[in-house]
BAKEVEX-851970 format. One record per residue (C-alpha): residue number from 1; residue in three letters; x, z, y. Coordinates in Angstrom, 3 decimals. Layout:
<pts>
 resi resn     east       up    north
  NUM  ALA        X        Z        Y
...
</pts>
This chain:
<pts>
 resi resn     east       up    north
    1  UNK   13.908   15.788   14.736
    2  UNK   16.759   14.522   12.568
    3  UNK   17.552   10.702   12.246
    4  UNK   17.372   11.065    8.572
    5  UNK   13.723   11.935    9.276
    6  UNK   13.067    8.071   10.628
    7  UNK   15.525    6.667    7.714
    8  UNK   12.980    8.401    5.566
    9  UNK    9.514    6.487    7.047
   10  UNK   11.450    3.415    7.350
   11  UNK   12.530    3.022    3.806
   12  UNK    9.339    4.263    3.184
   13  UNK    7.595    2.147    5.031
   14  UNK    9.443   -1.123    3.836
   15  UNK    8.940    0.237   -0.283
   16  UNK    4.840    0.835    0.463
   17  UNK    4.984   -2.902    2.728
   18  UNK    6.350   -4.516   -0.749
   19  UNK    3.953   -2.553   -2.988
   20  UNK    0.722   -3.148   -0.717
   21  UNK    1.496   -6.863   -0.783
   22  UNK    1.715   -7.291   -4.808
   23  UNK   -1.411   -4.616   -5.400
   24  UNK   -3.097   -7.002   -3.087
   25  UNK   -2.667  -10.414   -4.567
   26  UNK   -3.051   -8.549   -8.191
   27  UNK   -6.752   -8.598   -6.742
   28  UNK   -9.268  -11.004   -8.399
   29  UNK  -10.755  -13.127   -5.531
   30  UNK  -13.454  -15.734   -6.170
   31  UNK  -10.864  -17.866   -7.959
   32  UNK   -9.791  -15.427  -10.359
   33  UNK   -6.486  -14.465   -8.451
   34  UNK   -3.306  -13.381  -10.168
   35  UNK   -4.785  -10.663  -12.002
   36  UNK   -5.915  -12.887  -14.506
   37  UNK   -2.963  -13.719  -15.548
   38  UNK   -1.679  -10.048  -16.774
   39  UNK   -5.356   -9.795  -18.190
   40  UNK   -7.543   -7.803  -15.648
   41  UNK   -9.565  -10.765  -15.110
   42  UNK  -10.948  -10.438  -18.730
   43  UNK  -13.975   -8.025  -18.029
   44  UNK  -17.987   -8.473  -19.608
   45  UNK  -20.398   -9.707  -17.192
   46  UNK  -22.182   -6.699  -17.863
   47  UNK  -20.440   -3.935  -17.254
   48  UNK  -19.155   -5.427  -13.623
   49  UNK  -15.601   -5.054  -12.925
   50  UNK  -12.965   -3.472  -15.607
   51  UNK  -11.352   -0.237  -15.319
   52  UNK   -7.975   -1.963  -14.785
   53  UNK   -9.786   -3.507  -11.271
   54  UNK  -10.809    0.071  -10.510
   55  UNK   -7.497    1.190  -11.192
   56  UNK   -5.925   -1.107   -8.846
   57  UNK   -8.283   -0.748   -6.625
   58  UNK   -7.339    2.896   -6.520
   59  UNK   -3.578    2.372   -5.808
   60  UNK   -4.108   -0.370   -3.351
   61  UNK   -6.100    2.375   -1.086
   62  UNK   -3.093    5.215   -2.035
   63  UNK   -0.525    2.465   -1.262
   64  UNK   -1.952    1.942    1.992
   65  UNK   -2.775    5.185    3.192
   66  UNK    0.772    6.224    2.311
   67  UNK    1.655    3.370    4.271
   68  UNK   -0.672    4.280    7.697
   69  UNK    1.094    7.576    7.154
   70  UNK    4.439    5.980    7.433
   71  UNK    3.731    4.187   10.488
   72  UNK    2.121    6.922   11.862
   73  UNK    4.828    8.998   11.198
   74  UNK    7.323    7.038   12.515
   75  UNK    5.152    6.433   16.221
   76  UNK    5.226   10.035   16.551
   77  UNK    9.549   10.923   15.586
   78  UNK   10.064    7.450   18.348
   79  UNK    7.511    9.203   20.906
   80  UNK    9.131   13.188   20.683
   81  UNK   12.603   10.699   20.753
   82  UNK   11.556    9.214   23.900
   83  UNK   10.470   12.549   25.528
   84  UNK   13.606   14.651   23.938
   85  UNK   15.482   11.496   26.125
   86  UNK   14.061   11.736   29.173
</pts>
């Protein structure tokens, strides 16, 4: 495979690290978290958590399964390297 091909997952890899670590402290926690501050922590008792949570929710799992994808990726182009090598 090319080296372009690992360039690829890597900057991938390092863009989806970034993302995956702001989606994740967005999260409300017990304490509120930092997505009160941009308003997803406003949200009625009653109706459980806002569609803005489930939202974020939904690109923290995309985020990371683009990101297990990377890494995965990348484990297989350095393991056909290492047999192409030897």
């Amino acid at each position: 495979m090319p080296i372009w091909f690992a360039y690829t997952l890597i900057v991938l890899l390092v863009i989806t690290s970034i993302l995956l670590t702001l989606l994740i402290l967005l999260h409300r926690g017990k304490g509120g978290g930092l997505s009160s501050m941009f308003g997803g922590g406003v949200s009625s008792s009653l109706a459980g958590s806002s569609v803005a949570e489930k939202n974020l929710d939904r690109y923290t799992v995309l985020v990371s399964v683009v990101w297990f994808a990377a890494i995965v990726g990348l484990g297989l182009w350095l393991r056909l390297q290492m047999n192409s090598i030897s």
